[in-house]
C-alpha positions as CSV (number, residue, x, y, z in Angstrom):
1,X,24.7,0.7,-15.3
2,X,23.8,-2.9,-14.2
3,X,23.6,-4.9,-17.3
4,X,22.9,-9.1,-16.0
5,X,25.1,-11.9,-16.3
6,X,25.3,-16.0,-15.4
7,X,25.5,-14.9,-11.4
8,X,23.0,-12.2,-11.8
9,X,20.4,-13.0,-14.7
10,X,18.0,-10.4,-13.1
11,X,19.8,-7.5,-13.7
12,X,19.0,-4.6,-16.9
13,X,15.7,-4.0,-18.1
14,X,12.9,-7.0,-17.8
15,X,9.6,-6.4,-19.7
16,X,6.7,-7.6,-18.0
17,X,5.3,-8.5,-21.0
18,X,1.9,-7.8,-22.4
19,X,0.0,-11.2,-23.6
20,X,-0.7,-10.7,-27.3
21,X,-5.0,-13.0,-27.8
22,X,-6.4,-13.5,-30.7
23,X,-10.2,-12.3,-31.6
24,X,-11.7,-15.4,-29.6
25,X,-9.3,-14.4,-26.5
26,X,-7.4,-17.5,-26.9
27,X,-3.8,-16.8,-25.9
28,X,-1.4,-16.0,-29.1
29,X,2.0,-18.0,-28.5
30,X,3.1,-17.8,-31.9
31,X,2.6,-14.1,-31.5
32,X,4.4,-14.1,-28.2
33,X,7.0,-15.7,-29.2
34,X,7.3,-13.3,-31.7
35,X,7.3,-10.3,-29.1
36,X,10.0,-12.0,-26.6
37,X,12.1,-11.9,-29.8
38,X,11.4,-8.5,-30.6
39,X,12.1,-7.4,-27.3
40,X,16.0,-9.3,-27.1
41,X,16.7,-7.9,-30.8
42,X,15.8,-3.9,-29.9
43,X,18.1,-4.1,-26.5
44,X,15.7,-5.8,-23.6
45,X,17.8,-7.2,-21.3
46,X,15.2,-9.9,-20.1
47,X,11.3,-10.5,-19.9
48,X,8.9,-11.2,-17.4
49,X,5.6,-12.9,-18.2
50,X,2.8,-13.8,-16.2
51,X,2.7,-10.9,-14.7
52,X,-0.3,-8.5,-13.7
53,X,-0.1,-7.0,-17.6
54,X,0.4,-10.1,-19.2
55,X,-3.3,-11.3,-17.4
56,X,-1.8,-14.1,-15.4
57,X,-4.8,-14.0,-13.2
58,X,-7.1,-14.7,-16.6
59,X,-5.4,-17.7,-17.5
60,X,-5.6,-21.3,-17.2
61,X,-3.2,-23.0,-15.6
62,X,-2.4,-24.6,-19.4
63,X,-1.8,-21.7,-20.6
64,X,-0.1,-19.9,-18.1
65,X,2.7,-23.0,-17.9
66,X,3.1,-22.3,-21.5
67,X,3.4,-19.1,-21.7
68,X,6.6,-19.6,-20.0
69,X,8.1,-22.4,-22.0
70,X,6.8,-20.3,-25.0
71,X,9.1,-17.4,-23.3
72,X,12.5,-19.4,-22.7
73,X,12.0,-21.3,-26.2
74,X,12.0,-17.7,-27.9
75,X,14.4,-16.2,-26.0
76,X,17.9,-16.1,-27.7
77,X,21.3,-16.7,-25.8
78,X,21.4,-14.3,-23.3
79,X,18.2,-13.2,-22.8
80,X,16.4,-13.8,-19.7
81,X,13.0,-15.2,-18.6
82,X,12.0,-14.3,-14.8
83,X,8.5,-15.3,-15.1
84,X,5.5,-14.1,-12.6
85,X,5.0,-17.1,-10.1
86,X,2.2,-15.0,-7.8
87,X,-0.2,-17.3,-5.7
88,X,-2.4,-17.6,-2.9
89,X,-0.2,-19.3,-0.7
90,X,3.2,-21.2,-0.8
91,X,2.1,-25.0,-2.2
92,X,0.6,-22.7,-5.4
93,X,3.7,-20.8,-5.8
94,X,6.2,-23.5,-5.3
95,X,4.7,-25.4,-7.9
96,X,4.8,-22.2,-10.6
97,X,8.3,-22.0,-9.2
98,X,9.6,-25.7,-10.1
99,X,7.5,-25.3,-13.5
100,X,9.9,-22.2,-14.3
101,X,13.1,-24.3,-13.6
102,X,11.8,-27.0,-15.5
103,X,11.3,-25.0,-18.8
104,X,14.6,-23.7,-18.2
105,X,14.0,-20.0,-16.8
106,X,16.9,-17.9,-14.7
107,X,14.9,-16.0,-12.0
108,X,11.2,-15.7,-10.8
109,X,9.7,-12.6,-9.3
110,X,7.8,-13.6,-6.4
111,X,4.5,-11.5,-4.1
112,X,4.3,-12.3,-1.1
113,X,0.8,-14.7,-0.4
114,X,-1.5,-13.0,-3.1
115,X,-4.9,-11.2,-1.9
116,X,-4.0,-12.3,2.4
117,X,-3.1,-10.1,4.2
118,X,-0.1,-12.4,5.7
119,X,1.7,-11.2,8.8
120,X,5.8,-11.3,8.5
121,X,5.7,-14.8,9.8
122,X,3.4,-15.9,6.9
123,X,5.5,-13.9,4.3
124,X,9.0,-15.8,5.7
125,X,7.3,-19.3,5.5
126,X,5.7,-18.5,1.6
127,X,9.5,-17.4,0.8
128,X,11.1,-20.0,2.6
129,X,9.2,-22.3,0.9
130,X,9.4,-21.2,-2.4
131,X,13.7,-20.9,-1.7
132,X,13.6,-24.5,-1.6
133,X,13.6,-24.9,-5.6
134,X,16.3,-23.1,-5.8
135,X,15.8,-20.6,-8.2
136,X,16.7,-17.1,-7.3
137,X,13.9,-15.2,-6.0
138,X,13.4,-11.7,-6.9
139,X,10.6,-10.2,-4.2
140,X,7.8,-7.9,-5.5
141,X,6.5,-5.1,-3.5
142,X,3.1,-4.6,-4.4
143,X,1.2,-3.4,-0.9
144,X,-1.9,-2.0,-3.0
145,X,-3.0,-5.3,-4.9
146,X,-1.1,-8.2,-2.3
147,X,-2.5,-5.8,1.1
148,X,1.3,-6.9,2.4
149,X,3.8,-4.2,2.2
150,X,7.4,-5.7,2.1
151,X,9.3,-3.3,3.9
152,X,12.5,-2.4,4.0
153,X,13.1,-4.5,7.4
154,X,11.1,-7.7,6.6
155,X,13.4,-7.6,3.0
156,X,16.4,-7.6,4.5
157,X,15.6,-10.1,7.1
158,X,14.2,-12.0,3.7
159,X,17.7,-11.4,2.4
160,X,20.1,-12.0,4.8
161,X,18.2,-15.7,5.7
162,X,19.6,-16.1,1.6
163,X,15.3,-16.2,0.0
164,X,16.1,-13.0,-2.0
165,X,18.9,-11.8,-4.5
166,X,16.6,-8.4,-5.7
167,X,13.1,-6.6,-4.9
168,X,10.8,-5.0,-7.2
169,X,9.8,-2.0,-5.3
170,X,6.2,-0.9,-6.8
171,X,5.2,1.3,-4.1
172,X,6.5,4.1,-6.3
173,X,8.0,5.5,-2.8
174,X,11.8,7.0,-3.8
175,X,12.9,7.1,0.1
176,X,12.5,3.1,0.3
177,X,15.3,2.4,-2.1
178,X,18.0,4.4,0.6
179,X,16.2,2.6,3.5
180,X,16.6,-0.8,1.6
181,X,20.4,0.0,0.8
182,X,21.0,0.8,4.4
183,X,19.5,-2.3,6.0
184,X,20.1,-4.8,3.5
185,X,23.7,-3.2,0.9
186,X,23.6,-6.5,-0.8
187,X,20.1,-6.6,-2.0
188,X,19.3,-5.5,-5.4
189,X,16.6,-2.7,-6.1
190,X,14.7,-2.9,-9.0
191,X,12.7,0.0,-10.7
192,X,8.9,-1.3,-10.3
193,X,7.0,1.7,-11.5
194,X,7.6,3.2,-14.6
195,X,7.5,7.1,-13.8
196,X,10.2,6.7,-10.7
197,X,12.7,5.2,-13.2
198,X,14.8,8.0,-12.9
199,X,14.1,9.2,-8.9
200,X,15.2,5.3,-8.1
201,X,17.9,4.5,-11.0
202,X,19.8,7.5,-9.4
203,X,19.2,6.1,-5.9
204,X,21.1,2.8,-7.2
205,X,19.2,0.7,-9.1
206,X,20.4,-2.6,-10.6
207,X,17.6,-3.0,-13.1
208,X,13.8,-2.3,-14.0
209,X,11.3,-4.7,-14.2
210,X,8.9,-2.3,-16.7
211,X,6.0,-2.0,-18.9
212,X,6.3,1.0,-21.4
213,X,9.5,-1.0,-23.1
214,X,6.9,-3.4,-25.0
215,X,6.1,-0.5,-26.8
216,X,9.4,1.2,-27.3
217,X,12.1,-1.1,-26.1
218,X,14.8,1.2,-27.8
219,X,13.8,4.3,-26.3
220,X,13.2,2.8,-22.6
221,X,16.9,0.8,-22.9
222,X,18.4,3.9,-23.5
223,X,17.1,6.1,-21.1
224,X,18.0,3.2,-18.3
225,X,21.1,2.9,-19.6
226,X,21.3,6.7,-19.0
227,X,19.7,7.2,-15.8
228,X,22.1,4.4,-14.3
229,X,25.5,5.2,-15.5
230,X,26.8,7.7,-12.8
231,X,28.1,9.9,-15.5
232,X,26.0,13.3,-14.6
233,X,26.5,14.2,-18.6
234,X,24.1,11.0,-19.1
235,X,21.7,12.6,-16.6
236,X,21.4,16.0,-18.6
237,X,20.5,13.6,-22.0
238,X,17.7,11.6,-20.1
239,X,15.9,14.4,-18.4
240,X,14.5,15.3,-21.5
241,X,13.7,11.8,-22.8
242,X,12.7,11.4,-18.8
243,X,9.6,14.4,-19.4
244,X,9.2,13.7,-22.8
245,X,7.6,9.8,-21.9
246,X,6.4,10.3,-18.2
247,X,2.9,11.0,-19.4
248,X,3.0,7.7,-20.5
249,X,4.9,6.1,-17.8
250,X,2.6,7.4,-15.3
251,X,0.1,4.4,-17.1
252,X,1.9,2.0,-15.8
253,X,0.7,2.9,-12.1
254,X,-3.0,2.9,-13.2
255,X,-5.4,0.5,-12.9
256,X,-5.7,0.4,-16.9
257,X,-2.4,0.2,-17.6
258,X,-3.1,-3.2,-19.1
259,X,-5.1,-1.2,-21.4
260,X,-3.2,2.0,-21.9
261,X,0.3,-0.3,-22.9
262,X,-2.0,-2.3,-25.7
263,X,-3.2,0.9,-26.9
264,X,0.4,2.3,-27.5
265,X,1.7,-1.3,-28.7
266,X,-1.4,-1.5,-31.4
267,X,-0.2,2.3,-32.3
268,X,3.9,1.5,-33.0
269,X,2.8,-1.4,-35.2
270,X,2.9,-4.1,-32.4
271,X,0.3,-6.6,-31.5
272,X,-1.5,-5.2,-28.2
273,X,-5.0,-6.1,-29.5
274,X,-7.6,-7.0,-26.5
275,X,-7.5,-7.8,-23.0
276,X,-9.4,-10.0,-21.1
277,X,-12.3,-9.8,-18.8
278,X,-13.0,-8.3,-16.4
279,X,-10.7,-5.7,-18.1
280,X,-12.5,-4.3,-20.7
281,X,-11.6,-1.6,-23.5
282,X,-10.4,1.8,-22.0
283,X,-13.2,5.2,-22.0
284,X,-13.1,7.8,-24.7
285,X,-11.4,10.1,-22.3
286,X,-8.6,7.7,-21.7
287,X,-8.1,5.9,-24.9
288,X,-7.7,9.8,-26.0
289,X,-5.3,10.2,-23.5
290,X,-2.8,7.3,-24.5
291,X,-3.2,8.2,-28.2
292,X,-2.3,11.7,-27.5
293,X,0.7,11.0,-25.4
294,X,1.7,8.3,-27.9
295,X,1.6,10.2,-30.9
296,X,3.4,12.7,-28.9
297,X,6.6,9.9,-28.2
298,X,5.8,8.3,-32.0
299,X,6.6,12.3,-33.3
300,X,9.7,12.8,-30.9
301,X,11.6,9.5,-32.6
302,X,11.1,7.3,-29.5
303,X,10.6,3.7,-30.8
């Protein structure tokens, strides 16, 4: 079990955290603030906001800067803030990157140029860019919304030029974390998807940057903590836990998963409320679908 530290503040179980609005769709600090707290006092290790669930690409530029002061102010001693710093291209990103240092956050997680399809040249310059701050850069690996697909040699050459400490690997492709490991040891893997937390905790996983835990943080800090210990007695006490929430894990790789985490949040007593456009509220069949499978966790004990 990786839990993080001063030299590794990237490290347990992030929450890339959903954005509570209020009825207008102005952004709720006072009720995120609220959440980041929640999160650090049920086990969270970290959050991440500005991130593809908490609507980054909805906000203004206002609100998205203080969505992370609002994080790092809220966040008690030993909590961590690795906010979202996704942009087009490397003067965008630099600037979300010095605005995270400035309000005091450990880590960022970094795509590679958002929505161009960069060659490996254009993805070394964005990073080498962004490196300049200072800040440790955790890489995301999100081929089907970036159209650039980190793979396991272009991250270790990332790596070992010193741009990376960790990857979020999204592709929801177990094999990659052994490929990663073998080209790059020193490189932390992060859990990106939800439903491979097991297949890639036991593969070596130093942490898992994850929706489901704004939901229920206890339940999803304790199966990590279970899937990652290297003690095969853990293993036999998450399997169950592991089958018991995948139906709802398996949101996380949807494209309303936005939707489908706000739902269950809304459903535990937490403010999920509405997203903004263009996402709008989930179908019939859907909405059925994440009631279902939260009752379902709500009725098992998970919290």
């Amino acid at each position: 079990m990786s839990i993080p530290n001063s030299s590794t503040p990237w490290r347990g179980v992030y929450v890339a955290s959903a954005l509570p609005f209020n009825d207008d769709l102005s952004v709720d600090f006072d009720g995120f603030a609220d959440h980041v707290r929640f999160l650090a006092e049920n086990g969270c290790h970290g959050i991440t906001p500005n991130g593809s669930l908490g609507e980054y690409q909805t906000l203004t530029a206002e609100e998205r800067a203080r969505v992370v002061t609002t994080a790092v102010e809220a966040a008690p001693d030993g909590f961590g803030v690795m906010p979202g710093v996704a942009a087009y291209g490397a003067l965008e990103t630099v600037r979300w990157v010095e605005q995270a240092a400035d309000a005091g956050a450990q880590s960022v997680l970094m795509l590679p140029p958002n929505t161009y399809r960069a060659d490996d040249e254009a993805v070394l310059h964005h990073y080498r860019e962004a490196a300049k701050v200072g800040l440790p850069i955790v890489a995301y690996n999100n081929p089907f919304d970036t159209k650039v697909d980190l793979r396991p040699e272009l991250l270790a050459q990332l790596h070992d030029e010193g741009l990376i400490v960790a990857v979020k690997e999204f592709t929801g492709d177990c094999r990659r974390a052994y490929q990663i490991q073998e080209l790059a040891p020193e490189l932390d893997i992060l859990v990106g998807t939800d439903d491979v937390l097991l297949e890639v905790g036991l593969a070596g996983a130093k942490g898992w940057v994850s929706g489901y835990p704004n939901a229920l943080p206890k339940a999803c800090v304790e199966l990590y903590n279970l899937v990652t210990s290297g003690d095969v007695t853990d293993l036999n006490a998450a399997l169950p836990m592991y089958r018991d929430l995948h139906e709802l894990f398996r949101w996380d790789s949807k494209t309303e998963f936005v939707q489908a985490i706000k739902l269950s949040m809304d459903m535990v007593g937490l403010k999920g409320g509405p997203t903004r456009p263009p996402r709008g509220p989930l179908s019939e069949a859907d909405a059925a679908s994440v009631v279902r499978a939260t009752e379902a966790a709500i009725a098992a004990g998970y919290r």
